[in-house]
Structure formats: structure tokens, C-alpha cells
DOVEXFI-443482 format. One record per residue: residue number from 0; residue in three letters; x, y, z of N, C-alpha, C in turn. Coordinates in pm, whole numbers. Layout:
REM residues N
num, residuo, n.xx, n.yy, n.zz, ca.xx, ca.yy, ca.zz, c.xx, c.yy, c.zz
NUM, ALA, X, Y, Z, X, Y, Z, X, Y, Z
...
//
This chain:
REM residues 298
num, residuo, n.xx, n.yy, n.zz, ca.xx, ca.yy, ca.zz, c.xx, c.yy, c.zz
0, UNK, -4809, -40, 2923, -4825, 37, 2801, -4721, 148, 2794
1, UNK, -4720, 201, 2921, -4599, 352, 2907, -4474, 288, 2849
2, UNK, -4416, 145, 2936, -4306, 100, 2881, -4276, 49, 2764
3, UNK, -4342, 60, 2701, -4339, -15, 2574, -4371, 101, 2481
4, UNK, -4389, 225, 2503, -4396, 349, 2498, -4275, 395, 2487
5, UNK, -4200, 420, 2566, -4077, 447, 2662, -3971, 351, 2532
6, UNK, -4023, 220, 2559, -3916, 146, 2452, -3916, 187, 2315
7, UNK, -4006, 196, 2282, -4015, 248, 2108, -3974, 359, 2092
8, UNK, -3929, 469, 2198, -3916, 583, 2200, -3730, 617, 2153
9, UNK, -3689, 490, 2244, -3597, 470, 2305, -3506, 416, 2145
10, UNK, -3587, 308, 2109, -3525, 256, 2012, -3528, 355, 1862
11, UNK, -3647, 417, 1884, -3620, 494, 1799, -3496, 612, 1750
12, UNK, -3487, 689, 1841, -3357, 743, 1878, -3275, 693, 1840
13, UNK, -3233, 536, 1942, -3110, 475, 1873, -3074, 500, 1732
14, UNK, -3161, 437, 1690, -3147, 436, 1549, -3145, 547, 1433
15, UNK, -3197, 657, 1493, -3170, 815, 1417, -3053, 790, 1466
16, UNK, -2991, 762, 1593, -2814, 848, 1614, -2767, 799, 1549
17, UNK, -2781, 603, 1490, -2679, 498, 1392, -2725, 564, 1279
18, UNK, -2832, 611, 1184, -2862, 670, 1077, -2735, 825, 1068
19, UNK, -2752, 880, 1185, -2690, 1009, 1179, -2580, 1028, 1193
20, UNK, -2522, 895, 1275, -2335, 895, 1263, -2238, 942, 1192
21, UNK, -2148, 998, 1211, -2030, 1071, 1103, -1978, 977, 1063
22, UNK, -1940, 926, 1001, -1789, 801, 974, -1729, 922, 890
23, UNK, -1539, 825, 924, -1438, 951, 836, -1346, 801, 795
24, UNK, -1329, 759, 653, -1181, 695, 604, -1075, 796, 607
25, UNK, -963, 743, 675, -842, 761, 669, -753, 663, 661
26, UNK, -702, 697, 495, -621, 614, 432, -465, 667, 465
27, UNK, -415, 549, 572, -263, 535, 625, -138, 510, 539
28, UNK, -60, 543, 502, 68, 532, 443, 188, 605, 483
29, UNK, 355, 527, 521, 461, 577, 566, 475, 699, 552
30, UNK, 472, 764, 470, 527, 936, 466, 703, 902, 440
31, UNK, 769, 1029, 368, 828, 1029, 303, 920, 1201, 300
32, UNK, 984, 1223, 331, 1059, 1370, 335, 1033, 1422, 207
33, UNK, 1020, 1281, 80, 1085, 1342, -51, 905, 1367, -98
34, UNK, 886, 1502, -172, 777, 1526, -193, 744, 1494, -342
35, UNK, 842, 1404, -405, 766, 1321, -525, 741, 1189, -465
36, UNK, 727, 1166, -327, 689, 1007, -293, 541, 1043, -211
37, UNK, 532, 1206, -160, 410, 1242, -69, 323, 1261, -173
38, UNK, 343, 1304, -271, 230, 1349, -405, 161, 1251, -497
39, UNK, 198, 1188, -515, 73, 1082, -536, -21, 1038, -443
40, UNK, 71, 990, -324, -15, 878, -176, -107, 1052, -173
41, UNK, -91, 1164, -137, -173, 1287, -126, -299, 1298, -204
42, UNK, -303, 1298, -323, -340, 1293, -437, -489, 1185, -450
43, UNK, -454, 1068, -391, -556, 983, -346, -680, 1025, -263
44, UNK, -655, 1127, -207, -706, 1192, -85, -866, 1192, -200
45, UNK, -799, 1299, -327, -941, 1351, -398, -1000, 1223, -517
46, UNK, -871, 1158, -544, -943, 1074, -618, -1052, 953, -519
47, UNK, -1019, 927, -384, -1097, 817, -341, -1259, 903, -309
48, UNK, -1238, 998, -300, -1354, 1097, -243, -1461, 1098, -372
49, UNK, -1341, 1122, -529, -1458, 1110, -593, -1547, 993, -684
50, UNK, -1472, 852, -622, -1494, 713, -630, -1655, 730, -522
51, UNK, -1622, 747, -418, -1703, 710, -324, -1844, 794, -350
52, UNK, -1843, 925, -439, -1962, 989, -467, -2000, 958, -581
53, UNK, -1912, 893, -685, -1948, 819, -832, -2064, 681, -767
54, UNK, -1973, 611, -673, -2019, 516, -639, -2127, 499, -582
55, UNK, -2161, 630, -511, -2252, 615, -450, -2302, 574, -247
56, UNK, -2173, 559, -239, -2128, 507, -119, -2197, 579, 9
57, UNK, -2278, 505, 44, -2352, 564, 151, -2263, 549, 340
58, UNK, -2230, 639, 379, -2201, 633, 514, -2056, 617, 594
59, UNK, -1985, 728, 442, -1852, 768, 482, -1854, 930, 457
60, UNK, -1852, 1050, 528, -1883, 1183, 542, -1763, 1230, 519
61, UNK, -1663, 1185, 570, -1487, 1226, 524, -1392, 1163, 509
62, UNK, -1327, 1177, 428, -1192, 1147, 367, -1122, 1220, 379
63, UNK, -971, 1165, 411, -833, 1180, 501, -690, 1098, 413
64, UNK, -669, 1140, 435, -508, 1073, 392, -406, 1165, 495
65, UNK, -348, 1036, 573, -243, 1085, 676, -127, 985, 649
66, UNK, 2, 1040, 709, 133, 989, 668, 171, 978, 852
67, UNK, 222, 814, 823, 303, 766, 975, 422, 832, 1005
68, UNK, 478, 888, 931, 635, 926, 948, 668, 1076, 888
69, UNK, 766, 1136, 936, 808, 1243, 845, 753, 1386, 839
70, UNK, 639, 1377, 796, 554, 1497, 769, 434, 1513, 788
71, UNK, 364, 1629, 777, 212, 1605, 773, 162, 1611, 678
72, UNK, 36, 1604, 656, -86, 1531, 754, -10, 1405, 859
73, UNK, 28, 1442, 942, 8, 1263, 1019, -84, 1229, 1071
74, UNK, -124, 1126, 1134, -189, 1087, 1165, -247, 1091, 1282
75, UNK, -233, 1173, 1376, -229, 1241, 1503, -373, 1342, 1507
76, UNK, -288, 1451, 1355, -320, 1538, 1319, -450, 1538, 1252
77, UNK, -461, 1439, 1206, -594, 1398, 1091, -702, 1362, 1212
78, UNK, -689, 1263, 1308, -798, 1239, 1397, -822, 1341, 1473
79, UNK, -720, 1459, 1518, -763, 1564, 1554, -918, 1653, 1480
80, UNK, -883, 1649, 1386, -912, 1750, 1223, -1060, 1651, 1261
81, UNK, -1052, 1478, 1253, -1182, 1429, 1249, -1295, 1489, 1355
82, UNK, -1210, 1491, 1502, -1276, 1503, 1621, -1358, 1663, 1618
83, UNK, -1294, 1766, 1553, -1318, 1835, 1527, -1426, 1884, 1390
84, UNK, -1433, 1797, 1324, -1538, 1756, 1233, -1663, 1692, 1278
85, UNK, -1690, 1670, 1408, -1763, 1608, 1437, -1765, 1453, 1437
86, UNK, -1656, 1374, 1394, -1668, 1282, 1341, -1727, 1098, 1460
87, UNK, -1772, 1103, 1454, -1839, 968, 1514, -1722, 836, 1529
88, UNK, -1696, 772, 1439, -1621, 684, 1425, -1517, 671, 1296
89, UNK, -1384, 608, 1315, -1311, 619, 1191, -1271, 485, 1192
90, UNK, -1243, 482, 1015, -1229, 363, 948, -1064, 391, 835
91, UNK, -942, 334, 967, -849, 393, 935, -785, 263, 838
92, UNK, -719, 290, 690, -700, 183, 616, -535, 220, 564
93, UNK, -468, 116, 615, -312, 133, 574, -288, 92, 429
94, UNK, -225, 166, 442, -157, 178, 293, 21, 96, 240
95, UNK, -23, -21, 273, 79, -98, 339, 112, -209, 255
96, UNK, 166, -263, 186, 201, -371, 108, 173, -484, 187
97, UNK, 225, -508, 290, 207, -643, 367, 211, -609, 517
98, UNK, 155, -695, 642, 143, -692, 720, 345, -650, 794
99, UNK, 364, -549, 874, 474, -586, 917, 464, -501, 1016
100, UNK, 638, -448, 1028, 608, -416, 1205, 524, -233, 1221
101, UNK, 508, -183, 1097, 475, -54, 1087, 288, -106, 1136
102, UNK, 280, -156, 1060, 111, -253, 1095, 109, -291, 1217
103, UNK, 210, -370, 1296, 137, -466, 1360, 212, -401, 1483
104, UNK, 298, -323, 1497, 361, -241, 1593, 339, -55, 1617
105, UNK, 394, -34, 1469, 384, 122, 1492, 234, 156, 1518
106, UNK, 174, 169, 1443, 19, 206, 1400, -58, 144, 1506
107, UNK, -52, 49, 1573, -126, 29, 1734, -120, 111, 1807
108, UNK, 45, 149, 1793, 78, 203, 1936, 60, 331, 1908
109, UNK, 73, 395, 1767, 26, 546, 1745, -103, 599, 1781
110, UNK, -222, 468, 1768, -366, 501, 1783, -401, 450, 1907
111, UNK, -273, 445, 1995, -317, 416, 2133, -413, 265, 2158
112, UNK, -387, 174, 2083, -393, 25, 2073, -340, -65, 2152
113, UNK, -198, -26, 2147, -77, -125, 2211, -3, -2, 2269
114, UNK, 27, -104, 2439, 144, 12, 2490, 320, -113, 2460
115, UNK, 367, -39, 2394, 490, -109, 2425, 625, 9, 2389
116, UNK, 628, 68, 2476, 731, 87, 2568, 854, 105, 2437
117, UNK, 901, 33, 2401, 1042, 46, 2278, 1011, 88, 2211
118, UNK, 867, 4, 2117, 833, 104, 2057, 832, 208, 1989
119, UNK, 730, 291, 2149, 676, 391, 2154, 840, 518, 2169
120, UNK, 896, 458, 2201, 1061, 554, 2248, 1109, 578, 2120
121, UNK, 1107, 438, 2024, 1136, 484, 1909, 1054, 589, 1845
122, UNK, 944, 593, 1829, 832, 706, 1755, 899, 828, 1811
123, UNK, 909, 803, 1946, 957, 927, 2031, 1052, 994, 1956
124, UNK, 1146, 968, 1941, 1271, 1017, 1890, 1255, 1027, 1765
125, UNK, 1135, 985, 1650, 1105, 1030, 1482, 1054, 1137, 1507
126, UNK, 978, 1187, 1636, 919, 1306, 1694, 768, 1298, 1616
127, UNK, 703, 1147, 1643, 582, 1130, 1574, 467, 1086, 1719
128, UNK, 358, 1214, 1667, 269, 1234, 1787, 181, 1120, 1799
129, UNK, 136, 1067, 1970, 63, 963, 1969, -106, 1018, 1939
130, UNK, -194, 906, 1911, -301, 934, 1963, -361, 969, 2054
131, UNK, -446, 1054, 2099, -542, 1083, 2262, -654, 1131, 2183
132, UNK, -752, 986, 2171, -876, 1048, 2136, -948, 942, 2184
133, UNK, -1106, 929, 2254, -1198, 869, 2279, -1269, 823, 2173
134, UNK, -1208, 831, 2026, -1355, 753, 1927, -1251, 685, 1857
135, UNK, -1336, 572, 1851, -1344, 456, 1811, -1259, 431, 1687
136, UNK, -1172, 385, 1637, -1119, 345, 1531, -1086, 195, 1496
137, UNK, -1109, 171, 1378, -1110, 45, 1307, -964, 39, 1233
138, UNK, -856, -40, 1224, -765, -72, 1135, -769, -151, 1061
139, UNK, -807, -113, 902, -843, -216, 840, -715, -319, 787
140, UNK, -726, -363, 610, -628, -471, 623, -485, -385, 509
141, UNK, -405, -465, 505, -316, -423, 394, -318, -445, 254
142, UNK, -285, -433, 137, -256, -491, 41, -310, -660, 30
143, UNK, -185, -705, 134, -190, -824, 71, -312, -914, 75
144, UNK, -415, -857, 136, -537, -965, 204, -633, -881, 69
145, UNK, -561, -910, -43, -650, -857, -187, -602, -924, -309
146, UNK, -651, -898, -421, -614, -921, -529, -548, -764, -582
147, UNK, -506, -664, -528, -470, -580, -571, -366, -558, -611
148, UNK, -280, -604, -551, -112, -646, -611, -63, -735, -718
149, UNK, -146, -792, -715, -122, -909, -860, -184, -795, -1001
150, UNK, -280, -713, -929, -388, -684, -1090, -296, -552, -1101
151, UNK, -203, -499, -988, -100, -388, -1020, 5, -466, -1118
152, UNK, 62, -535, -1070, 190, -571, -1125, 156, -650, -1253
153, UNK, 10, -696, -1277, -23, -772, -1415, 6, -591, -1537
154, UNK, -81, -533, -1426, -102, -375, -1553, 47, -349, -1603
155, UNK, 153, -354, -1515, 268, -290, -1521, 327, -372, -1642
156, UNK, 314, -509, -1656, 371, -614, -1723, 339, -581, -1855
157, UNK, 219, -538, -1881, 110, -580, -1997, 165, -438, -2059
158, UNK, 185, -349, -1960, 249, -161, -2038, 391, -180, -2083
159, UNK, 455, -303, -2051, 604, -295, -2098, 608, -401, -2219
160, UNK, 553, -544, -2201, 555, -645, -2315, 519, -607, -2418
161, UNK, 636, -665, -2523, 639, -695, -2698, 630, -808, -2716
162, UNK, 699, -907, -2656, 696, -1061, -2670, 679, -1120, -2635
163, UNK, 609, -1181, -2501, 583, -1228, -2372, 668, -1358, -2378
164, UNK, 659, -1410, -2504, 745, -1571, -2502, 917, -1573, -2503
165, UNK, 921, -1445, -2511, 1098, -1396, -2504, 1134, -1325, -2416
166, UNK, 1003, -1294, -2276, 1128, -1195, -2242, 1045, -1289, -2088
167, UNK, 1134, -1192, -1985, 1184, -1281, -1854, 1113, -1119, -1772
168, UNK, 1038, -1150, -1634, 1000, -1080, -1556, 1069, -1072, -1410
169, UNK, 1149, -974, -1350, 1216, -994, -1240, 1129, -909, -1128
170, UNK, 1056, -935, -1027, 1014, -840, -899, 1093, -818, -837
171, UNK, 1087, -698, -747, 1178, -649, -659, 1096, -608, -525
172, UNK, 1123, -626, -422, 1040, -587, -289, 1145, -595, -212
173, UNK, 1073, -504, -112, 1155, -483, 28, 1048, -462, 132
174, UNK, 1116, -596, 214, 998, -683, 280, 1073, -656, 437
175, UNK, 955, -678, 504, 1023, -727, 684, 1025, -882, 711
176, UNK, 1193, -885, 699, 1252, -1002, 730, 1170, -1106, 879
177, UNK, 1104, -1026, 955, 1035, -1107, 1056, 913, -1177, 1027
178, UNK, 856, -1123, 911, 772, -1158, 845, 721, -1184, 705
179, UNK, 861, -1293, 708, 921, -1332, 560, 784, -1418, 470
180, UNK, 711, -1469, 577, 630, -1604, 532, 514, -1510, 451
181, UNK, 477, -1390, 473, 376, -1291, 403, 453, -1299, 287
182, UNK, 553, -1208, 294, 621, -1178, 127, 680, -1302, 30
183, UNK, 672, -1406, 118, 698, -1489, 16, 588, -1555, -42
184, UNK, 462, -1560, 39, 354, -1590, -45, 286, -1452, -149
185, UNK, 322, -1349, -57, 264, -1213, -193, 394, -1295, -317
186, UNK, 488, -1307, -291, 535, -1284, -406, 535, -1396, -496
187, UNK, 480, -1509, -412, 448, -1637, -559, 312, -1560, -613
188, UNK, 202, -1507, -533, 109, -1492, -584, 124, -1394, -659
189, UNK, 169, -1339, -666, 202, -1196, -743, 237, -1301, -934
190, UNK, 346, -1368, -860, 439, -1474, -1029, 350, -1533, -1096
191, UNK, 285, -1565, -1001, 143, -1715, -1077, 38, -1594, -1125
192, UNK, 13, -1502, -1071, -88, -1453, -1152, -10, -1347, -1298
193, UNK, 79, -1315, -1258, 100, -1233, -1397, 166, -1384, -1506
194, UNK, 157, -1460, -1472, 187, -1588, -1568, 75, -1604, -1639
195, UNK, -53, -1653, -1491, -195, -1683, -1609, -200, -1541, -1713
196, UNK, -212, -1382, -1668, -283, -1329, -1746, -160, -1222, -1867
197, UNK, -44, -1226, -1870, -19, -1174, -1903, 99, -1248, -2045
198, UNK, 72, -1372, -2039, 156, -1488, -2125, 319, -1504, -2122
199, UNK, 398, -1482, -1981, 476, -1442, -1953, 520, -1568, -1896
200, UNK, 618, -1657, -1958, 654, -1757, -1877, 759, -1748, -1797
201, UNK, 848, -1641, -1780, 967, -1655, -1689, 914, -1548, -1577
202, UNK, 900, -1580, -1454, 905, -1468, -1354, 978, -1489, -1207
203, UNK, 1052, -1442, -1184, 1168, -1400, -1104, 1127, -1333, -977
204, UNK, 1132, -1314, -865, 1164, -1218, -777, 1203, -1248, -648
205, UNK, 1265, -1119, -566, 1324, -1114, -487, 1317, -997, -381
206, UNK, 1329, -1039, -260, 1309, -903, -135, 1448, -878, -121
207, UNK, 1494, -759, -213, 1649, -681, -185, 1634, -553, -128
208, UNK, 1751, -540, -72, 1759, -368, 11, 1762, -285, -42
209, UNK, 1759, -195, -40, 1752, -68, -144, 1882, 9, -114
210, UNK, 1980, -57, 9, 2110, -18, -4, 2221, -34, -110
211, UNK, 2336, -65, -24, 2455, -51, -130, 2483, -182, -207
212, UNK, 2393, -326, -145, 2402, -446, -195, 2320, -474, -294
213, UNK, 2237, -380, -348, 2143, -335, -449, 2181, -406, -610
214, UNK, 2273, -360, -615, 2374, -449, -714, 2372, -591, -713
215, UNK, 2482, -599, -608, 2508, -728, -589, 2393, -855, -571
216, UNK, 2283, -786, -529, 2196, -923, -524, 2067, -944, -635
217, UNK, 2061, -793, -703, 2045, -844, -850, 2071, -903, -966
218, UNK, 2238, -890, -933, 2289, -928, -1076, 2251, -1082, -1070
219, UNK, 2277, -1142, -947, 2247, -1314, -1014, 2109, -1346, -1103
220, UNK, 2079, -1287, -1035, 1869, -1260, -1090, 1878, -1235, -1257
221, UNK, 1994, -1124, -1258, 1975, -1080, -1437, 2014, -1190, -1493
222, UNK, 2150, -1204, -1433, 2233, -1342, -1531, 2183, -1502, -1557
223, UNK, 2081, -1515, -1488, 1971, -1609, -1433, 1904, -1629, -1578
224, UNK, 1851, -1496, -1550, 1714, -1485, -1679, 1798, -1470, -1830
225, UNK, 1937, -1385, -1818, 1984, -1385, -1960, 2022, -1518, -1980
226, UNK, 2006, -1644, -1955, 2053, -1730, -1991, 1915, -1798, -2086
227, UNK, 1810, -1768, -2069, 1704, -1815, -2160, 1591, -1702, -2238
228, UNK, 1625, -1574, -2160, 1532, -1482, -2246, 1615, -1365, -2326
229, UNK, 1543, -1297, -2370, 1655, -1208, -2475, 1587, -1082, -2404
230, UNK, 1531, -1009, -2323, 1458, -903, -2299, 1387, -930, -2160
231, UNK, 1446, -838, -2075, 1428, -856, -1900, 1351, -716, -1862
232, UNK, 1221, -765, -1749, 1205, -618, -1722, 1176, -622, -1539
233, UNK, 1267, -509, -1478, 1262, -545, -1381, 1165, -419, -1308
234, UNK, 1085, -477, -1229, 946, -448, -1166, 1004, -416, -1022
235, UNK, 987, -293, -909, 968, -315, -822, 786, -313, -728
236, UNK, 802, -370, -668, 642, -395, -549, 706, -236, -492
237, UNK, 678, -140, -550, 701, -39, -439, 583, 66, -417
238, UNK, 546, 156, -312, 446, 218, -328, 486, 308, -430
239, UNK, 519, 397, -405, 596, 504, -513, 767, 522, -581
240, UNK, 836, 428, -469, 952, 390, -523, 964, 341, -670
241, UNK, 1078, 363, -768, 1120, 296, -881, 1234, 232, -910
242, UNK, 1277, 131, -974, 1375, 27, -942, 1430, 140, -1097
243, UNK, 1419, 217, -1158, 1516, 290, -1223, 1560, 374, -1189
244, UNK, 1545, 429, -1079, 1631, 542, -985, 1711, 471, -864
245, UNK, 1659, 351, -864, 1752, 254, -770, 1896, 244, -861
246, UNK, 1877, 154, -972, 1956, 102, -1122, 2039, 235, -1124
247, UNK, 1988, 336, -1176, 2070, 461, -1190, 2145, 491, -1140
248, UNK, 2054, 496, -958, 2187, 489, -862, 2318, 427, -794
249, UNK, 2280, 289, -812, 2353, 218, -822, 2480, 111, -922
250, UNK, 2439, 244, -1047, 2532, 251, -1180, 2539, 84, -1239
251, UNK, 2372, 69, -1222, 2370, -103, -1297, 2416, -103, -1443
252, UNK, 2377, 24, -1511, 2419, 19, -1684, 2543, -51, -1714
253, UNK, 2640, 22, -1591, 2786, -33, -1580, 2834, -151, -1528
254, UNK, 2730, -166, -1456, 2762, -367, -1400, 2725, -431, -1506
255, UNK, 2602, -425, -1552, 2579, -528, -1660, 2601, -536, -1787
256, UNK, 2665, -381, -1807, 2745, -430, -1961, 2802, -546, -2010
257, UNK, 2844, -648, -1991, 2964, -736, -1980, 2831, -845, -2016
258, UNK, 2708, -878, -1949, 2589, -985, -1980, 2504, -918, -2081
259, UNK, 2508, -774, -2091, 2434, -719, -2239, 2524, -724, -2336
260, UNK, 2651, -686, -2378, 2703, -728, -2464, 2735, -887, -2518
261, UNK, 2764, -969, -2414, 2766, -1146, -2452, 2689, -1211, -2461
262, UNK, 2587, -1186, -2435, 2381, -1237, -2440, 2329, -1186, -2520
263, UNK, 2369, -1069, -2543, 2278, -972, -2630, 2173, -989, -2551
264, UNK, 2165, -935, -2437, 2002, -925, -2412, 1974, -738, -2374
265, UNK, 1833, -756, -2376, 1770, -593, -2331, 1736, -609, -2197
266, UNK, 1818, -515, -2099, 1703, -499, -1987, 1688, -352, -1919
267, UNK, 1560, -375, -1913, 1414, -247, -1912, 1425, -225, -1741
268, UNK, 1480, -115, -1699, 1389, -126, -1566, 1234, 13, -1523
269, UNK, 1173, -67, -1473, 1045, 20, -1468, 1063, 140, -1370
270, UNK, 1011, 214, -1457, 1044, 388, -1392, 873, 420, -1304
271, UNK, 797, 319, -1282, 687, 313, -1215, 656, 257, -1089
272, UNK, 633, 286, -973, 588, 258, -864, 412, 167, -888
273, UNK, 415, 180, -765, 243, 131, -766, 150, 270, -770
274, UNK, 213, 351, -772, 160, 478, -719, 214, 539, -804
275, UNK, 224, 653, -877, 70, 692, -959, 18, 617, -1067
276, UNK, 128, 513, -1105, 77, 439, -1224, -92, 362, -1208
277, UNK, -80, 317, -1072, -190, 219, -1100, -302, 254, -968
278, UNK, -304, 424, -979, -372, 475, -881, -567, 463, -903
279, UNK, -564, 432, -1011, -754, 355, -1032, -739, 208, -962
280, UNK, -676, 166, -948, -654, 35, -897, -678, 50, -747
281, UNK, -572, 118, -699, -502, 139, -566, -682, 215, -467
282, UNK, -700, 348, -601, -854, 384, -544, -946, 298, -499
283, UNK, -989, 204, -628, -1086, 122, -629, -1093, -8, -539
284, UNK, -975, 14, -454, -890, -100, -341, -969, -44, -186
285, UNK, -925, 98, -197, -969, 167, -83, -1138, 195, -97
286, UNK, -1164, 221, -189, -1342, 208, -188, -1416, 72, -152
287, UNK, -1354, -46, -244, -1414, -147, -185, -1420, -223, -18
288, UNK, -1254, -182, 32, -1242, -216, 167, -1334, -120, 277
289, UNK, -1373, -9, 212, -1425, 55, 282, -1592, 32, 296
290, UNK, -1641, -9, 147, -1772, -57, 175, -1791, -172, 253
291, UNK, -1659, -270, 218, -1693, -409, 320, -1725, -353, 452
292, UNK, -1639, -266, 512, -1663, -225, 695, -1765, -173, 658
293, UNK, -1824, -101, 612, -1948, -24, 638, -2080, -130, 641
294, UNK, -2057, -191, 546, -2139, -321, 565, -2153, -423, 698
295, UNK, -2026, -415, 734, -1988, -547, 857, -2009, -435, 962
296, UNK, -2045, -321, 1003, -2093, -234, 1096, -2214, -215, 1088
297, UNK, -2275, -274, 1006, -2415, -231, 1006, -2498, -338, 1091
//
């Protein structure tokens, strides 16, 4: 009788401490020197906080937004801030377009996951602090393991089209070449869906550098599409990056004069990232991934 006493006692407890647990989301993204690329991904911090109390969301106590690179908040700094919050367990969610080596290399080895040595020498020298903490963290998934990138780049389509049957859609991404086989399926899936919903039959894209070949490996892409549409709009997959400060910089007005004057065609490039344009999206991305774990922990 005592033991069974003793057990109910026992289990009871348990289960006040799982009732009473802290959980903290911290939503992961590169970081950025330039503080019109930190101010939006920042910015998320209050909009996901006030998703999760609209929503109703039972059994996330704090919200975080930390940056891998560059500046703070990093991410070092934020699990500090948690541990010091009391926090129980964290449910850390990258902010990542596709799986690559920042995912599947940096961010292990920052949260003390993976030791590897090169690495870690490299972080060394960005002068980006490791993890040393005893609680528990979860890395959830990226972008691409969603429908969130297609229903971004459908919104972006649908804010620029007049004609959908005349004009031609070009993507732009900048992908990790080691892990080409991700971005080339984000990026059919990305084509096929803004086809079904946005009545857009030409769509285009491509993983180019954001260097000095920027030019050069667009123009085939334009001259491509001016051969059947009269009106081009070119899209980058970027978090906060814009393919019109790329264009600008890389004085496309002046390359492609020569196919806008003999085509007569228009081309648009989008002065919008994924970030802030389609930050209800991007929110409602991080709320739902976050209820799935809370669910699959229970």
C-alpha cells in the first residue's frame, strides 16, 4: 500500500514539473552587419509573440530571435538570457531557406551538437561564441520542409501581375552548391505552384551569385523570356535581400537596354525580399512549426 502511495506521489510530481516547464522559441537566422537586413528578421521577435497569444498557444513562455553571424542577439547570447530566465527546454527554429552547411554544420556545432574541428576554427575567426549550456535544445526544420515558400513567392507574383498571359516570371536564389538537389527541387516547387495559382505560364529560375557574374548569368534568363513575353518580373528567394539593389548595382538598366529597346519588352525587378513583405506568412510559419513540437513533446 505505502508503495503505491509512494508511486502516485511520485507520478504526480512528475507531471506538475511537465505541466510547469518553461519552453523558450528561438527563431535562428544569419545576421547581417547591414541593419536594414537585421530589422525585419528582429521585428519578428514581437510579431511571432503576438501570433502565439492571439493563438492561443499553450506551452511556449519565451520568444527569442538570435542571429548566427555578425551581431547580436546571437545565439550564444540568447540561450544565456534563456538559462537565466529560468528556461527548461528550447525549441530553436532556423530561419533558413534550405537545408545547407549553416544548418547542417554551423548551428550543430554552435549548440554544441557536432564537434568538427574546421568548422568550429572557422566560427573562431567570425569571433562567434559557442554554446555551454546543459538544456536541452531541439533544431527544428527550414523553409523548405513547408509550403511557405511557394505561398511567399505566389503573394509576390500576384502584387506585381497585370497580365499573367503576357508576362514571364524569373527566380533568383543563392543556394549551397553541395546541396544542389534541395534547391533544385525548392525551385521547381516554388514554378509549379505559382503556375497553378497565380495564371502565370512562363516561370524561369536560377541559383546566381550575388557577385560580379550577377549580370552575366542573368542576361540569358532575360533574353530567354523576351523572346515570348512582353513584361518580365524578376523575383529573388531572398530573406531580406532584393534583386533591385542587386540590378542597380550591377548597372542591369545598362546591359539590357539593347533587348528593351528591340523586344520592346518591360522588365520589373522586385524591390522585396521575403522579409518584410511576407512577414504574416513567415510568422504564421514559425507558429505553426512550433505548435507541431509542442505537440510531438507531449
Amino acid at each position: 500500500m505505502m508503495k503505491k502511495i509512494l508511486f502516485s506521489i511520485l507520478f504526480l510530481c512528475a507531471a506538475v514539473s511537465v505541466a510547469e516547464a518553461k519552453n523558450a522559441l528561438v527563431v535562428i537566422a544569419h545576421g547581417s552587419p547591414m541593419e536594414s537586413w537585421r530589422k525585419p528578421v528582429l521585428e519578428l521577435e514581437t510579431s511571432v509573440r503576438n501570433q502565439i497569444k492571439a493563438a492561443k498557444l499553450k506551452g511556449i513562455d519565451y520568444v527569442r530571435v538570435a542571429l548566427m553571424e555578425y551581431t547580436e542577439p546571437s545565439v550564444a547570447s540568447v540561450v544565456k538570457d534563456c538559462e537565466a530566465q529560468g528556461v527548461d527546454s528550447i525549441f530553436a527554429l532556423p530561419l533558413f531557406i534550405a537545408p545547407s552547411g549553416h544548418t547542417e554544420e554551423d548551428l550543430p556545432n554552435i549548440l554544441g551538437w557536432k564537434y568538427n574541428p574546421y568548422v568550429r576554427e572557422e566560427l573562431a575567426e567570425e569571433k562567434t561564441e559557442m554554446v555551454k549550456s546543459k538544456l536541452p535544445i531541439v533544431l527544428g526544420p527550414t523553409f523548405y520542409y513547408s509550403y511557405v515558400l511557394e505561398k511567399v513567392m505566389a503573394q509576390r507574383v500576384k502584387s506585381f501581375s497585370k497580365d499573367a498571359a503576357n508576362e514571364a516570371v524569373i527566380f533568383l536564389a543563392h543556394g549551397d552548391e553541395e546541396r544542389i538537389g534541395f534547391w533544385k527541387s525548392l525551385l521547381g516547387n516554388v514554378s509549379k505552384y505559382v503556375k497553378e495559382n497565380c495564371g502565370v505560364t512562363y516561370v524561369d529560375s536560377e541559383l546566381i551569385e550575388m557577385g560580379h557574374n550577377f549580370g552575366n548569368e542573368l542576361m540569358p534568363l532575360l533574353e530567354k523570356a523576351a523572346q515570348t513575353k512582353k513584361r518580365i518580373f524578376v523575383q529573388g528567394i531572398y530573406l531580406t535581400s532584393d534583386v533591385k539593389r542587386m540590378a542597380d548595382r550591377h548597372k542591369m538598366q545598362e546591359r539590357q537596354a539593347d533587348l528593351v529597346k528591340t523586344r520592346g519588352v518591360e522588365i520589373v525587378y522586385s524591390n522585396e525580399g521575403i522579409l518584410p513583405a511576407s512577414s504574416d506568412l513567415v510568422t504564421n510559419w514559425v507558429v505553426e512549426q512550433t505548435a507541431q513540437w509542442l505537440h510531438s513533446a507531449r
